[in-house]
C-alpha positions in Angstrom: -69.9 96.1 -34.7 -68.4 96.1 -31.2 -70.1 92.2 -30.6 -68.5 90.6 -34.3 -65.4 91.8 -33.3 -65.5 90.1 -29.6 -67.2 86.6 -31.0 -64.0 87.4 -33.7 -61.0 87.4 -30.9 -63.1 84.6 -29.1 -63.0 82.1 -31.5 -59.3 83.1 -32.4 -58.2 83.0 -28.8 -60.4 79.2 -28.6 -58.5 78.0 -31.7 -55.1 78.6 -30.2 -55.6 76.1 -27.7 -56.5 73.9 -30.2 -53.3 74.6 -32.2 -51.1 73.8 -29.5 -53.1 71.0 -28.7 -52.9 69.1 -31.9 -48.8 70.2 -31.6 -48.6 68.1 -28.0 -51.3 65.7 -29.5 -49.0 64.5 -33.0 -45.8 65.0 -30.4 -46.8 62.3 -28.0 -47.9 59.9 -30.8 -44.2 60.3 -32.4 -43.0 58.9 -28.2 -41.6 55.2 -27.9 -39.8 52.9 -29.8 -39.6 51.8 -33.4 -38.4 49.4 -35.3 -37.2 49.2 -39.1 -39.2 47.7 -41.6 -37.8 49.4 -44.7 -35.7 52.3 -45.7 -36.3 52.3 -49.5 -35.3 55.1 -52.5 -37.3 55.8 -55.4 -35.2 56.4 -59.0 -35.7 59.1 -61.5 -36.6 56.3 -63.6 -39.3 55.0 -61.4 -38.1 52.0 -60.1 -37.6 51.5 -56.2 -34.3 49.9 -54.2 -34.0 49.5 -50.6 -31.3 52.1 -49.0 -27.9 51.1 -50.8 -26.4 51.7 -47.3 -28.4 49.0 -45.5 -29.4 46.7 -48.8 -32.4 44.2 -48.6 -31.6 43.5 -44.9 -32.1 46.0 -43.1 -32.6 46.3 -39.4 -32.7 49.1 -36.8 -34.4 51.1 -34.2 -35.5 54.7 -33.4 -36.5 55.5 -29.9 -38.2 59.0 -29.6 -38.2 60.3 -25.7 -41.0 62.8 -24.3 -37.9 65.3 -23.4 -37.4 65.9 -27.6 -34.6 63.3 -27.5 -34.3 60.5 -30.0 -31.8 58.0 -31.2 -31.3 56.0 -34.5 -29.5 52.7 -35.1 -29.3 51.0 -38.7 -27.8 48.1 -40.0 -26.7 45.8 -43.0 -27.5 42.2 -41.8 -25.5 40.8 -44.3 -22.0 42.6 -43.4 -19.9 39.4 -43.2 -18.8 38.7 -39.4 -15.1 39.1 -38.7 -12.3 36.0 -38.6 -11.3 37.0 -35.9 -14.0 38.7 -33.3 -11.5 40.3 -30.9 -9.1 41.5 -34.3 -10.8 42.7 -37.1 -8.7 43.9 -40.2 -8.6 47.1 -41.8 -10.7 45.6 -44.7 -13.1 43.7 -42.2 -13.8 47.2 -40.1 -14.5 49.2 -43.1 -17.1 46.7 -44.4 -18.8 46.7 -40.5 -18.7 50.7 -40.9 -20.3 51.0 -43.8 -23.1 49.2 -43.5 -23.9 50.6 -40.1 -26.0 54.2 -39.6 -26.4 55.6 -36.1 -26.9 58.9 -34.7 -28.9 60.9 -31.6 -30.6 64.2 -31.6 -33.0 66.6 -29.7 -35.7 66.8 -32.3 -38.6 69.7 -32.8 -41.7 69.0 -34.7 -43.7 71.6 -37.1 -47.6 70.1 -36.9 -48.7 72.3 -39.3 -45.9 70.8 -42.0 -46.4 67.2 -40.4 -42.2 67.8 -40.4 -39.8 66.6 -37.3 -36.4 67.7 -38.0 -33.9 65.8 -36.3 -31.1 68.6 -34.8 -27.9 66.0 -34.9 -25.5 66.2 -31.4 -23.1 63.2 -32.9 -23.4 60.7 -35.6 -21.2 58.1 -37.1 -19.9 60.5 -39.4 -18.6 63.4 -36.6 -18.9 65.9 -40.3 -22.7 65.2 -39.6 -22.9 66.5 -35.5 -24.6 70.0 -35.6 -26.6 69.8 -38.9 -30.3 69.0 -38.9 -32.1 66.2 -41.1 -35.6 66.8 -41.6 -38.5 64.1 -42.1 -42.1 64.5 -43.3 -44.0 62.0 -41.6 -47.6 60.3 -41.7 -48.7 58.1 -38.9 -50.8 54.7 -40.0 -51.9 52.7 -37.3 -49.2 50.9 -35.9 -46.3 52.8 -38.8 -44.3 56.1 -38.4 -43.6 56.5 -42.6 -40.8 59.2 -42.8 -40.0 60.8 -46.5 -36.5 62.1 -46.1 -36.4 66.2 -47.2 -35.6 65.5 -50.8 -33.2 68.1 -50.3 -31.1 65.5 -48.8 -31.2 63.9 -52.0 -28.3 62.8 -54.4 -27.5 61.3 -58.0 -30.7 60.2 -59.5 -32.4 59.3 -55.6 -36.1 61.4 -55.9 -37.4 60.0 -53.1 -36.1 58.5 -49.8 -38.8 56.3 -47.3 -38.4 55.1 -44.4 -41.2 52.7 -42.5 -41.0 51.8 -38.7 -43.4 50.0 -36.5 -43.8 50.9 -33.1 -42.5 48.4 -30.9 -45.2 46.9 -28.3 -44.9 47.0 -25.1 
């Protein structure tokens, strides 16, 4: 009895190890640079869009740092550019805002969940600094695919993806 209850703590006390391994392991592949191929939202009715706030032209990066740092720029390519460069109008700065997305954050992963939940310090909306966004993810090759917590969800949205690439070096 004695011996199945060593070999018992042994292999538990070998699998922690393991545990935290694979947690430092999936952390380290989230490290580096990425850029936007898609942010996309599925419909209750099925059909798919890309993100209403960047439209078919997106563009952006995500850089996540080895200290649990990490930053996120998104864009609208197709915001119209400003008469005059130096003097936007009202009208002209509210189009530029909208279709513009960027925020940093210290960021925590759960390996078990496959989550990282992004723990805001500012954003472009400052309603936003302090709250946490949380993102399933699955690593393909070369692709970080996040599936925003469909908590975050509104209106008739059931599903929000975004793909990135890793940038090369």
């Amino acid at each position: 009895m004695k011996r199945h209850i060593f070999w018992i703590g042994a292999l538990a006390l070998a699998a922690l190890p393991l545990a935290a391994q694979g947690q430092v392991e999936l952390e380290k592949q989230l490290v580096g640079a990425w850029r936007l191929v898609s942010a996309t939202q599925k419909l209750a009715n099925g059909t798919t869009r890309p993100s209403p706030a960047y439209g078919p032209h997106q563009a952006g990066f995500m850089i996540y740092t080895d200290t649990h740092l990490m930053c996120s720029v998104n864009v609208n390519q197709d915001r119209p550019k400003w008469a005059s460069p130096g003097a936007p109008t009202e009208a002209e700065v509210k189009t530029a805002f909208a279709g513009f997305g960027a925020y940093c954050a210290t960021y925590s992963v759960n390996a078990e969940e496959k989550s990282v939940t992004h723990h805001v310090q500012f954003d472009k909306s400052p309603n936003a600094a302090g709250t946490d966004r949380k993102r399933f993810f699955t690593l393909e090759g070369n692709r970080l695919i996040l599936k925003i917590d469909p908590k975050e969800n509104t209106g008739d949205v059931v599903e929000n993806t975004i793909i990135w690439e890793r940038v090369a070096k």
